[in-house]
ROGULUM-812540 format. One line per 4 residues: their letters; for each residue z, x, y of C-alpha. Coordinates in steps of 0.05 Angstrom, whole numbers, plus 5000, padded with zeros to 4 digits. Layout:
% ROGULUM-812540
a> Z/X/Y  ...
This chain:
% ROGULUM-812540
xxxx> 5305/3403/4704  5353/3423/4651  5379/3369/4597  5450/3375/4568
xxxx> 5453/3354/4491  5519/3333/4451  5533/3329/4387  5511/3270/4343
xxxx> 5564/3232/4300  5530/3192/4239  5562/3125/4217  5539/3090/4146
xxxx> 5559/3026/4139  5565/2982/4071  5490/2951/4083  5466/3027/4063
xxxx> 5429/3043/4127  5451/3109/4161  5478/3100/4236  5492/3147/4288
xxxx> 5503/3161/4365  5468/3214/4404  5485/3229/4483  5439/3271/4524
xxxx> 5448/3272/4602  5392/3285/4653  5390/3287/4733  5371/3228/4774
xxxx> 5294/3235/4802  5271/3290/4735  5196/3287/4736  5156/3252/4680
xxxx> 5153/3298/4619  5205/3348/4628  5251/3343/4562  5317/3316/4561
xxxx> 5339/3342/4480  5302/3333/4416  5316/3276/4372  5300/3299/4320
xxxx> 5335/3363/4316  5391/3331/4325  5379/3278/4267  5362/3327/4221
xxxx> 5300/3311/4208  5233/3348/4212  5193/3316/4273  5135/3297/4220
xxxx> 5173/3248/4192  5187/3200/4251  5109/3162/4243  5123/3160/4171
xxxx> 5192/3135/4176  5164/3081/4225  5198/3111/4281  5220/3061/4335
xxxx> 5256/3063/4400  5282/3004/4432  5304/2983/4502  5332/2929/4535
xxxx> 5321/2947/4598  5258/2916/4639  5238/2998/4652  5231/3038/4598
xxxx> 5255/3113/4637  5250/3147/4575  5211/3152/4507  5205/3192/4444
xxxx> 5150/3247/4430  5135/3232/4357  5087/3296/4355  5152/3348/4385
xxxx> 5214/3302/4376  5227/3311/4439  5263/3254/4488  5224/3262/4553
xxxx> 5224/3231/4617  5174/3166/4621  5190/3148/4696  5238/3181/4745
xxxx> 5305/3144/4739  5343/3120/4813  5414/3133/4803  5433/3089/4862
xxxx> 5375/3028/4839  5409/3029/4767  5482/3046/4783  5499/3027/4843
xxxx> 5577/3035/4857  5589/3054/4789  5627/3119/4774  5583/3135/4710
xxxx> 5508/3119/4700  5489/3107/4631  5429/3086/4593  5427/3060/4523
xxxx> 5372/3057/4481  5362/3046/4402  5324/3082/4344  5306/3052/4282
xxxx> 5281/3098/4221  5260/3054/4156  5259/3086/4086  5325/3087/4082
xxxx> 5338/3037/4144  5377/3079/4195  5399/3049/4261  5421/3108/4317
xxxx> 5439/3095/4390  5423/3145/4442  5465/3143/4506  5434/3181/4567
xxxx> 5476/3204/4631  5442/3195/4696  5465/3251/4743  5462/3244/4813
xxxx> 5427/3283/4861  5437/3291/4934  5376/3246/4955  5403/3200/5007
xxxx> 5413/3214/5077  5480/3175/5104  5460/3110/5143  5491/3075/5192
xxxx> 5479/2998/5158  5495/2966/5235  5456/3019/5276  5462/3029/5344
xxxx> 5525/3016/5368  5549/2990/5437  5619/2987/5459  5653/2956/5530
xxxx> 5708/2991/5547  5754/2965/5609  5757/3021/5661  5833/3006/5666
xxxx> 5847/3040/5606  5885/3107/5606  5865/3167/5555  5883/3157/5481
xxxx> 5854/3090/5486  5828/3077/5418  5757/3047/5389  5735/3032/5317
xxxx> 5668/3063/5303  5625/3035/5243  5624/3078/5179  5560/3114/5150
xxxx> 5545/3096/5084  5510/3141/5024  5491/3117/4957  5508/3182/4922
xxxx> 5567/3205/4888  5620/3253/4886  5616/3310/4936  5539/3285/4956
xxxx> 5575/3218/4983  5634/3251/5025  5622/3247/5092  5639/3279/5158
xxxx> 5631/3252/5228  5613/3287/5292  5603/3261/5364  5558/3296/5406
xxxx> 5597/3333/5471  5623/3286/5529  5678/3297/5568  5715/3225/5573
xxxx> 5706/3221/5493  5729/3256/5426  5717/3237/5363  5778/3226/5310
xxxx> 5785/3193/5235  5827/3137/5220  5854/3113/5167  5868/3034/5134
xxxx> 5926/3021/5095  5879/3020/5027  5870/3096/5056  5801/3095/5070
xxxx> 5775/3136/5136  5732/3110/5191  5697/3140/5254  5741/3130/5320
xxxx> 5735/3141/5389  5790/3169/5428  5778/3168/5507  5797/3229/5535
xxxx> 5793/3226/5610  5798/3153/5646  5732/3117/5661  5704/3107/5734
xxxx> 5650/3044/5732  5632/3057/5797  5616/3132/5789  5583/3117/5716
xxxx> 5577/3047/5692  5536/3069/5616  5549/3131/5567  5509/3152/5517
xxxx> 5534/3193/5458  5503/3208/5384  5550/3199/5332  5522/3240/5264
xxxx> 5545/3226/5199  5535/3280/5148  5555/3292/5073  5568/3344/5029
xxxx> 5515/3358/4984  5477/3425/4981  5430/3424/5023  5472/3367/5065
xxxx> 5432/3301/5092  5449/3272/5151  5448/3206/5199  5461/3193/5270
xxxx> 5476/3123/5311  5480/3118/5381  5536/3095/5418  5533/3065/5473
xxxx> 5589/3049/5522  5580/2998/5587  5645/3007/5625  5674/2941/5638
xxxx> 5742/2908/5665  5796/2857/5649  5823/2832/5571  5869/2900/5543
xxxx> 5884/2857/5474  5850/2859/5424  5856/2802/5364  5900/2833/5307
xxxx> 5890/2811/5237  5950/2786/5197  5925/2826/5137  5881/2885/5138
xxxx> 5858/2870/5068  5844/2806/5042  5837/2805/4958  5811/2745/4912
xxxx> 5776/2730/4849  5723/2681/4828  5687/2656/4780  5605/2690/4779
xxxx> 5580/2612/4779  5615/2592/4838  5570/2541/4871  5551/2551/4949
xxxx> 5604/2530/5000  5659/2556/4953  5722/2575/5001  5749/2640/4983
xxxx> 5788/2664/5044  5817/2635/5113  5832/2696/5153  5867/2688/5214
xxxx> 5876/2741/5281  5915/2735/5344  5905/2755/5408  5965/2754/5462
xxxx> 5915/2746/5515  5911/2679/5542  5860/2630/5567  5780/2658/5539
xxxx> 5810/2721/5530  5852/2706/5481  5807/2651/5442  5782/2683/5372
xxxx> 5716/2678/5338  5703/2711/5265  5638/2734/5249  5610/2783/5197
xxxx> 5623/2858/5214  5559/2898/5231  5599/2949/5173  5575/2906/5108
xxxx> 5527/2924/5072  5456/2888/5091  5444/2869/5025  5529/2828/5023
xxxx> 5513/2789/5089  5472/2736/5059  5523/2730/5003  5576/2706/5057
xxxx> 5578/2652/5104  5639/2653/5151  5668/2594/5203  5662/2630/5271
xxxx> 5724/2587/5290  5768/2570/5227  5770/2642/5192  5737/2609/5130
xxxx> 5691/2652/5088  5659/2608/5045  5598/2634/4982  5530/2628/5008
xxxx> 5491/2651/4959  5498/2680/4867  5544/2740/4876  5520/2774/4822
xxxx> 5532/2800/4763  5604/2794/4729  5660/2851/4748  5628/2863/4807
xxxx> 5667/2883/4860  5639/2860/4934  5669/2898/4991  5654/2865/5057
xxxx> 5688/2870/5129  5698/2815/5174  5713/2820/5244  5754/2786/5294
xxxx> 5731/2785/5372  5765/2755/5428  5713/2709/5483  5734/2750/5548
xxxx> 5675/2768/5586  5681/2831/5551  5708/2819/5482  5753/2869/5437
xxxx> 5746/2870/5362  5788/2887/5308  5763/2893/5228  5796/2869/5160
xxxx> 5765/2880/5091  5743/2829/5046  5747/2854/4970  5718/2794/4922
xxxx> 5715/2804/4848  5666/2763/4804  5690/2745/4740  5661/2731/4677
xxxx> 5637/2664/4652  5619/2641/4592  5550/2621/4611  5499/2650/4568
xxxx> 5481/2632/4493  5477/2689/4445  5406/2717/4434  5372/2733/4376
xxxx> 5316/2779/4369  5273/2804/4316  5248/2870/4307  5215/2861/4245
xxxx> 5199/2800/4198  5163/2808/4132  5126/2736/4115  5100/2720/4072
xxxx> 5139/2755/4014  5098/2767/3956  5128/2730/3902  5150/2803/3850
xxxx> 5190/2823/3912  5246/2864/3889  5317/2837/3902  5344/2877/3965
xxxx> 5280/2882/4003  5278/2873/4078  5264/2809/4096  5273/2815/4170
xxxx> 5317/2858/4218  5341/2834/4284  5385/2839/4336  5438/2792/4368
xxxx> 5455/2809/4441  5503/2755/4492  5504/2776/4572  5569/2759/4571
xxxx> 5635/2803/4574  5701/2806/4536  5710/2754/4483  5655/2717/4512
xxxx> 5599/2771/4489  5619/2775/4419  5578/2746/4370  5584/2729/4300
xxxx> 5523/2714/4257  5515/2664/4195  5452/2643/4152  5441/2579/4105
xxxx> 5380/2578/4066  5387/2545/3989  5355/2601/3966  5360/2671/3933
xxxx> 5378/2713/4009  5431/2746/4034  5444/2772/4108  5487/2837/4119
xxxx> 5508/2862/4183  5470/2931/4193  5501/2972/4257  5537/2944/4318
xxxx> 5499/2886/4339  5443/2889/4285  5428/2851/4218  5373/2853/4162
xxxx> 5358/2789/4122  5355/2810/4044  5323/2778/3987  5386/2776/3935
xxxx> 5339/2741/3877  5275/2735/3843  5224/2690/3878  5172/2636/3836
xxxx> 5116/2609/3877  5092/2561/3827  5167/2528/3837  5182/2540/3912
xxxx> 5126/2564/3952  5170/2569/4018  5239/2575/4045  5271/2547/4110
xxxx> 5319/2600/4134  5377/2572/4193  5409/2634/4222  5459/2616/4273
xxxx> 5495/2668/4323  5558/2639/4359  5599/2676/4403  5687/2671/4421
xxxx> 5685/2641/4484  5714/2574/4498  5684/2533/4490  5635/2570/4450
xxxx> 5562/2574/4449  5513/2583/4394  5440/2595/4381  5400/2575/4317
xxxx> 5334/2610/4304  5292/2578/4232  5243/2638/4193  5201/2606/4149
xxxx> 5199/2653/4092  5128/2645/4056  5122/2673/3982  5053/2706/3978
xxxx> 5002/2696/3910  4965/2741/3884  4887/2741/3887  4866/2694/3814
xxxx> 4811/2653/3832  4737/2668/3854  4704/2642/3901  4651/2573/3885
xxxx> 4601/2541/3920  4589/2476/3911  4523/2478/3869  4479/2543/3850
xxxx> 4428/2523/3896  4417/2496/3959  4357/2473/4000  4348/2481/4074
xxxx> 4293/2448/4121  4273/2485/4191  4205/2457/4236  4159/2518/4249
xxxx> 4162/2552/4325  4239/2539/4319  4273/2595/4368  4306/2656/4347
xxxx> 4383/2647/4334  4364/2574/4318  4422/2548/4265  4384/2533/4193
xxxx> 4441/2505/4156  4516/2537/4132  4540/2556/4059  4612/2538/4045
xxxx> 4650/2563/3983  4716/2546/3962  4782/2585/3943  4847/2568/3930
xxxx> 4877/2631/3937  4924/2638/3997  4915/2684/4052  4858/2733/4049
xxxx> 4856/2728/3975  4829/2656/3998  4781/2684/4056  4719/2672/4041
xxxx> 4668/2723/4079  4588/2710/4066  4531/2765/4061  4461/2761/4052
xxxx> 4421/2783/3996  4350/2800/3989  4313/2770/3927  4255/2811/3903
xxxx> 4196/2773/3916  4133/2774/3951  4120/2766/4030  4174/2801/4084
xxxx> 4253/2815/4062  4297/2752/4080  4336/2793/4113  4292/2806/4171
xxxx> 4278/2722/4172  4344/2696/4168  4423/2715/4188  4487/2698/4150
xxxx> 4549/2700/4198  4611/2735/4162  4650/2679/4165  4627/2615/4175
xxxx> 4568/2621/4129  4527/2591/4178  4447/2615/4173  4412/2630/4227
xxxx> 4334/2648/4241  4319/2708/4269  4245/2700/4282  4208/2647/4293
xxxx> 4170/2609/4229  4105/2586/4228  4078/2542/4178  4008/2561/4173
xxxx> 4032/2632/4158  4098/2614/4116  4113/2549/4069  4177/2576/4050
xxxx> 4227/2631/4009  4282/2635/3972  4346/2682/3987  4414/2684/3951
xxxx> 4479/2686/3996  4544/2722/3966  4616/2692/3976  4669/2743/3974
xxxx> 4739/2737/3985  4796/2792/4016  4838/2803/3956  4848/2873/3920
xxxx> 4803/2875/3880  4754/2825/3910  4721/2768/3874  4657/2739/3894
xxxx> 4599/2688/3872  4525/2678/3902  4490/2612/3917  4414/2605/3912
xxxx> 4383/2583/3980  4310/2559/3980  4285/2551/4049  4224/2501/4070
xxxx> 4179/2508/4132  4158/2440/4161  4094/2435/4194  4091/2412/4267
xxxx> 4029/2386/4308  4020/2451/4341  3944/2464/4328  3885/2434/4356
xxxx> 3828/2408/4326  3779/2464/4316  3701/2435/4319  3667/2474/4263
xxxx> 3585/2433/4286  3556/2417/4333  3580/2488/4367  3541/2502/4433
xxxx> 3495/2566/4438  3501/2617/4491  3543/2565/4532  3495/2514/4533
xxxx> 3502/2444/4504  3483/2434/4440  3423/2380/4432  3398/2345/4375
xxxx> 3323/2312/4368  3316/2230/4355  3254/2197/4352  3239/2138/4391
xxxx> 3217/2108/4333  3292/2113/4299  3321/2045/4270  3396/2022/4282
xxxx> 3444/2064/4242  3399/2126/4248  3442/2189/4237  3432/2229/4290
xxxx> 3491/2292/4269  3557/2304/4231  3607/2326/4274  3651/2370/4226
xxxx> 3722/2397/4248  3782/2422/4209  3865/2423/4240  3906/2480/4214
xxxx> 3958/2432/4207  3989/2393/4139  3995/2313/4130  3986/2270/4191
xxxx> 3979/2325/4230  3909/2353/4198  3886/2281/4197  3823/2282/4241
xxxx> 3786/2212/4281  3732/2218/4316  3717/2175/4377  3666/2179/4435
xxxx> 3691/2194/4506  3627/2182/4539  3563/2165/4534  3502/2170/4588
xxxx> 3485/2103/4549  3544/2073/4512  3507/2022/4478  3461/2072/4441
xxxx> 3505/2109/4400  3570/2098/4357  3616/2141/4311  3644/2133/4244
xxxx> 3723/2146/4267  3736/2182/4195  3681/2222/4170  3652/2239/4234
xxxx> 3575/2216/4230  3541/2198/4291  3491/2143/4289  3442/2100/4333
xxxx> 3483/2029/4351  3407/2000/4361  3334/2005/4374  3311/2057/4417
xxxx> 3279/2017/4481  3219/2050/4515  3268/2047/4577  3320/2086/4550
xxxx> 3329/2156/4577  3284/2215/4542  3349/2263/4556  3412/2225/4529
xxxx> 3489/2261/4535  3551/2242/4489  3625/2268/4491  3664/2262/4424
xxxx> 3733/2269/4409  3762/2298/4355  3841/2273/4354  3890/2287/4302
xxxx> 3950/2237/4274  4009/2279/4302  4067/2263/4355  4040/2272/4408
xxxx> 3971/2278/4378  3921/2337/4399  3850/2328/4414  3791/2368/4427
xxxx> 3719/2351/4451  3647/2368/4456  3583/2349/4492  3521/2328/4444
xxxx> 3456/2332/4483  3403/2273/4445  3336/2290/4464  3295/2217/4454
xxxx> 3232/2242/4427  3174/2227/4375  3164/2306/4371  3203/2375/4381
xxxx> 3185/2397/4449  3173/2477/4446  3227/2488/4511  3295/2440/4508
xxxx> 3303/2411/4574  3368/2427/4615  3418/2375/4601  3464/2398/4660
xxxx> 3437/2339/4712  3446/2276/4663  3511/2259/4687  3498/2263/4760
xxxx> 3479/2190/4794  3430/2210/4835  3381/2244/4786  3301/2245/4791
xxxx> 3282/2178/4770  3243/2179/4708  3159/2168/4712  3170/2083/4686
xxxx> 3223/2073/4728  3182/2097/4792  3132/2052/4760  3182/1998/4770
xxxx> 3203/2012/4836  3132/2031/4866  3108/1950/4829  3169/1913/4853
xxxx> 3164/1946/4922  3088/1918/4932  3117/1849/4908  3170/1849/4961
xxxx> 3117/1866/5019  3080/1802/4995  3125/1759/4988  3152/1776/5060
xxxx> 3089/1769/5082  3083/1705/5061  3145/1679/5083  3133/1707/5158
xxxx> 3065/1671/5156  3108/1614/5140  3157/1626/5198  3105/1636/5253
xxxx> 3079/1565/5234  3136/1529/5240  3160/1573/5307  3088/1555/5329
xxxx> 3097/1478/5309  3164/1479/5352  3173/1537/5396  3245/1567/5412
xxxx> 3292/1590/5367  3275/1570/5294  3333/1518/5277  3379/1520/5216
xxxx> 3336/1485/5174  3285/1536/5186  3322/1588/5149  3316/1598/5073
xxxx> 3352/1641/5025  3333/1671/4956  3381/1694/4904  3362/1754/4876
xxxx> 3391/1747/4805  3382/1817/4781  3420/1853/4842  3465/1804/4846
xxxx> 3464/1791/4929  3434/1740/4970  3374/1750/5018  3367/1719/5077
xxxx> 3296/1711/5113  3306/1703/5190  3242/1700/5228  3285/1705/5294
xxxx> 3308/1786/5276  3265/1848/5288  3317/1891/5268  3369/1898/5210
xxxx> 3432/1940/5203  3466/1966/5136  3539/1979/5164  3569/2027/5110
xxxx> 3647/2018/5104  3665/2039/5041  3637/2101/5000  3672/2106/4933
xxxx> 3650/2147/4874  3666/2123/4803  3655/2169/4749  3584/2194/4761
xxxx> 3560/2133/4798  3569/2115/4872  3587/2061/4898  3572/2027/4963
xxxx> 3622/1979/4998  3565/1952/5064  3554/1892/5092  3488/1870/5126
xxxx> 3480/1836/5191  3418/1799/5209  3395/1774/5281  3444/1759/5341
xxxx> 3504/1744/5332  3490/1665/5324  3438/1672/5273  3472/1723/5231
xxxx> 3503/1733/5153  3542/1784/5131  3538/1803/5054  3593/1839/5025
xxxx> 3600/1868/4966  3594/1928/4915  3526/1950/4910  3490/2017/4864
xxxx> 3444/2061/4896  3383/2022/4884  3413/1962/4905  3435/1996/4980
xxxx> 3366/2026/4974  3328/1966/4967  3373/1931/5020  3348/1992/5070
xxxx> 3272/1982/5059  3280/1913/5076  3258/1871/5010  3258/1805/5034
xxxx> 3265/1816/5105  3187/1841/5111  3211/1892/5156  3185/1975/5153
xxxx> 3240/2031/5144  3239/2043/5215  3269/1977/5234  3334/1989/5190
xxxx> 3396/2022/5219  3453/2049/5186  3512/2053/5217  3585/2083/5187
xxxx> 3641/2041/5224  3699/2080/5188  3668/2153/5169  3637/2212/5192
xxxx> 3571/2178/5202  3519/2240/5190  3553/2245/5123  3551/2184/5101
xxxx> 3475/2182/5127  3469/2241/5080  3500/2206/5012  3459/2140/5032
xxxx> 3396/2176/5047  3394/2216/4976  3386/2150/4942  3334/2110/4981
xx> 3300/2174/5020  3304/2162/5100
């Protein structure tokens, strides 16, 4: 593509910025980046200087087609530009843009001519076209064809019709009185419906562009009979103006055609012709029966003209048609406010400003045309500024005076833009104009040092506090940023414990403290502000670590050996308040949380033993008894104060003994209930068992004397009872039973010690007593040997009414040895 540059005229105007116009003209469709002319050739200036001149090119349209190479000069194409899309039925298609230079100010317009290009085929807007045509009419009959239609211009939107061969049709131009041509169709030879009732021909529209497009319709024509009139139009043109806000339902014509047929044939409805443009139809709304073309939708932008045709058929069963243009020019209103918009604004203004420097520059623009577009700008301020129309539609707000911030520290600035209609119509825009201070006060903190509390095993990016400092400055002279720095000292840099955000100051951790490991250190934080030069202060931060209760007791004695428990030696001759070991331990922990108790879990003999809580020494609550265990087990607790409080424990093996045996016994089996019974206690059991036998003995020689002194069953009175005080249970002697049975319902183990829920049934079911209760091992054992029935092993049965009854056999039968 090949660009066409003109010459540029330069225009100064009395606010001393340089103004100028520049027209370049490019073909419709040029590819991105081809160049249209260089800018700044043809300003004059070396394309280096455009960045440094703060180059800028303005558009008002919604596309920007074209832009500015700041690196050649060059104006080159952004996006390929649509003739038709952007000009559409104008004669000349032109773009304006605006460029701005600064240092001087110069304002330049740039006007670029869209060419057209042959790049639309004509187009039939109605399509297909189909035509009934009596069979009574003779040759030279006459019929209106619809016209093509191409968006291009000049010679690449004449067109030429041609009709494809037929021998009852030719193809001929007519003409309407505004001397525009249309397609008609001249019969030639007289039709025969009964030979051929349908015709189809291909009517090609082609314009005259190199190479030339084309477009074809077909035409069909269905031979028909009756109604030679066709409705006639009183005017073939029909002309009126309205306003671009007209509302919908506006009337703007009442058209009327007649028809000297009579009856149906001669009856006239109005309708739309298949000839406007598709894009006009919805525009339009016409009465198919009063003429009346009414608005039906915005028409568009002002002076626009809208060409439209409306046509006019009769109702015979084969209607003819006739056309009449509609031409409708929208005029201007004055319906749009002027617009102001700024370019540049300068705020704040630092306060040695000299007097004529650019405040702001903007630009006033109204949509409106004619009187009603032009706008006149004023300002109002109270204070030293002046405004001064730049170029065309542009002004730059001045400073016309010297500015004191200590007096006035701001400025309300009312520009107001009004344009000539009638009535008028205005738009106010307020600029705050800020006067800027320069950077005179440091940075403080509010005291030199600061202290900051964290608990130990806090998390990584927890938040340890925030340093704020203070500056009155304005701006960034008044933005205070914060960085850490390191003091010299011993232990790890603060930088790796702790992080100071920019600008909040706040302090974060960036490992996790411990206490045991780190009390606490000391870092200074430095407040700087933005201005030129900066100013900055530092604030001392000393940082504590809290403890928490995170450690457990550690037991430093008793310590068990090779896994086994660790046992100390007490003779049987020991007094109360014998010391039998110091338990020592030691927490990691500070304050409540290091402070140690010591209690005793368990205890194979809880009475024995007791603990002072505070120091730890364990000691003998009484006499040793000769009964008392030789291999004794304690549990002690060691607890700390914390919340919640830790705790940790250890098993003491007590060996009662008068001397040090030269093997420790295994203290593994004290806990469990059913242990070997010690050598007294089978004493015990073997003495109280030869008791029992005699005494049952006794009390069935007792029985048989009675049941021999009255035979039958024995009688109520017969039957005595014993409490046994020590078990706890009541016996029952029955001479009437030869059996017993121990039903076991319940087996429930609590702690190391099982328990027995059983109930015992003696005789037949008249003479019988259950006892129920909770019973030990010895207790269920002595139950099953019978003491005070007088009856051998082999007479008891146990029975399991709610278990597996082999397993509970096997529990029962550890303690009393069936």
């Amino acid at each position: 593509m090949v660009g066409w540059g003109v010459a540029v005229i330069c225009l100064w105007v009395s606010c001393g910025a340089a103004a100028g116009q520049l027209e370049y003209s490019v073909p419709e469709e040029t590819e991105r980046g081809v160049a249209v002319g260089n800018v700044a050739a043809d300003l004059r200036l070396p394309a280096a200087a455009l960045p440094s001149r703060n180059f800028r090119f303005l558009s008002s349209h919604r596309e920007l087609y074209f832009r500015v190479d700041l690196a050649s000069g060059n104006l080159v194409v952004r996006e390929p530009a649509d003739r038709e899309r952007l000009c559409r039925g104008k004669a000349a298609c032109v773009l304006t843009y605006d460029l701005v230079l600064e240092d001087p100010l110069e304002l330049h317009k740039i006007r670029v001519h869209v060419l057209d290009t042959n790049d639309n085929s004509p187009l039939f807007p109605a399509g297909d076209v189909q035509l009934h045509i009596p069979e009574f009419l003779m040759p030279g009959a006459r019929f209106t064809l619809p016209n093509a239609q191409d968006d291009d211009e000049g010679s690449n939107g004449i067109l030429s019709y041609s009709l494809s061969p037929s021998q009852h049709f030719r193809l001929d131009m007519g003409s309407r009185v505004d001397g525009s041509e249309y397609p008609e169709l001249v019969l030639e030879k007289a039709l025969d419906r009964e030979q051929r009732a349908t015709h189809l021909l291909v009517l090609t529209a082609r314009d005259g562009g190199l190479p030339a497009r084309s477009g074809d319709a077909q035409v069909t024509i269905i031979v028909v009979d009756t109604n030679d009139n066709a409705p006639v139009f009183e005017r073939s043109v029909y002309r009126t103006k309205v306003p671009e806000t007209a509302p919908n339902g506006t009337v703007l014509f009442r058209v009327q055609a007649l028809d000297p047929d009579e009856g149906s044939n001669g009856e006239v409805r109005y309708s739309l012709s298949n000839s406007t443009q598709a894009e006009l139809r919805h525009r339009f709304h016409v009465h198919p029966k009063s003429g009346e073309v009414q608005v039906a939708a915005s028409l568009g932008p002002p002076e626009t003209l809208l060409e439209a045709y409306i046509e006019a058929r009769d109702e015979g069963v084969f209607g003819l048609a006739s056309t009449a243009k509609l031409l409708v020019e929208v005029t201007d209103v004055n319906d749009h406010a002027p617009e102001l918009d700024f370019m540049t604004l300068s705020n704040p203004v630092p306060e040695d400003a000299a007097p004529g420097t650019v405040i702001a520059l903007f630009s006033v623009k109204d949509e409106d045309l004619g009187s009603n577009g032009r706008v006149i700008c004023g300002m109002s301020s109270g204070g030293p500024f002046q405004l001064t129309a730049s170029f065309d539609n542009y002004y730059s707000l001045l400073i016309d005076g010297p500015l004191d911030r200590e007096q006035i520290s701001e400025y309300q600035v009312l520009i107001t833009a009004s344009d000539s209609g009638s009535p008028p119509l205005s738009t106010r825009r307020t600029i705050t104009v800020s006067v800027a201070d320069v950077n005179d006060n440091t940075p403080s903190f509010p005291q030199p040092q600061q202290e900051l509390f964290v608990a130990e095993n806090n998390g990584p990016g927890a938040s340890l506090g925030q340093v704020f400092a203070q500056d009155p400055d304005l701006g960034k002279n008044g933005l205070v940023s914060y960085e850490l720095l390191d003091v010299i000292s011993e232990g790890p840099p603060a930088s790796s414990l702790v992080a100071v955000e920019l600008s909040s100051g706040a302090i974060t951790a960036k490992t996790s403290f411990d206490f045991e490991q780190l009390r606490g250190f000391h870092f200074q934080v430095e407040g700087r502000d933005g201005g030129i030069p900066p100013r900055s202060a530092t604030v001392t931060i000393n940082l504590f670590v809290v403890d928490r209760n995170d450690n457990y007791p550690v037991i430093l004695f008793p310590l068990p050996r090779n896994g086994s428990v660790p046992v100390e030696i007490v003779p049987r001759s020991a007094r109360t308040g014998h010391l039998v070991t110091k338990v020592v331990a030691e927490d990691a922990d500070s304050g409540s949380n290091a402070w140690l108790s010591y209690h005793i879990s368990r205890a194979s003999d809880s009475s024995l033993f007791r603990i002072s809580a505070n120091i730890g020494e364990l000691r003998t609550a009484r006499l040793v008894l000769p009964t008392d265990a030789v291999k004794q087990s304690v549990v002690i607790v060691v607890r700390d104060h914390g919340d919640p409080p830790l705790s940790s424990s250890v098993t003491l093996g007590v060996l009662l003994s008068n001397s040090v045996p030269q093997l420790l016994p295994d203290f593994e089996d004290v806990w469990e209930p059913g242990g070997q019974l010690s050598a007294q206690n089978l004493y015990l059991v073997i003495a109280l068992a030869c008791i029992s036998f005699l005494f049952l003995g006794c009390l069935l020689f007792l029985v048989c004397t009675k049941l021999h002194q009255s035979p039958g069953c024995c009688p109520q009175s017969c039957c005595r009872s014993t409490e046994d005080l020590r078990y706890g249970r009541k016996m029952v002697s029955n001479p009437c039973m030869t059996s017993a049975t121990v039903d076991v319902t319940t087996v429930e183990r609590l702690s190391q010690t099982y328990l027995y829920r059983a109930s015992l049934g003696l005789g037949s079911d008249n003479n019988s007593l259950l006892l129920r209760g909770e019973y030990n091992a010895a207790d269920l054992r002595n139950l099953a040997t019978g003491v005070g029935l007088n009856l051998p092993i082999s007479c008891i049965q146990i029975r399991n009414r709610k278990g597996d009854h082999a397993n509970v056999n096997a529990m029962v039968s550890k303690f009393y040895g069936i």
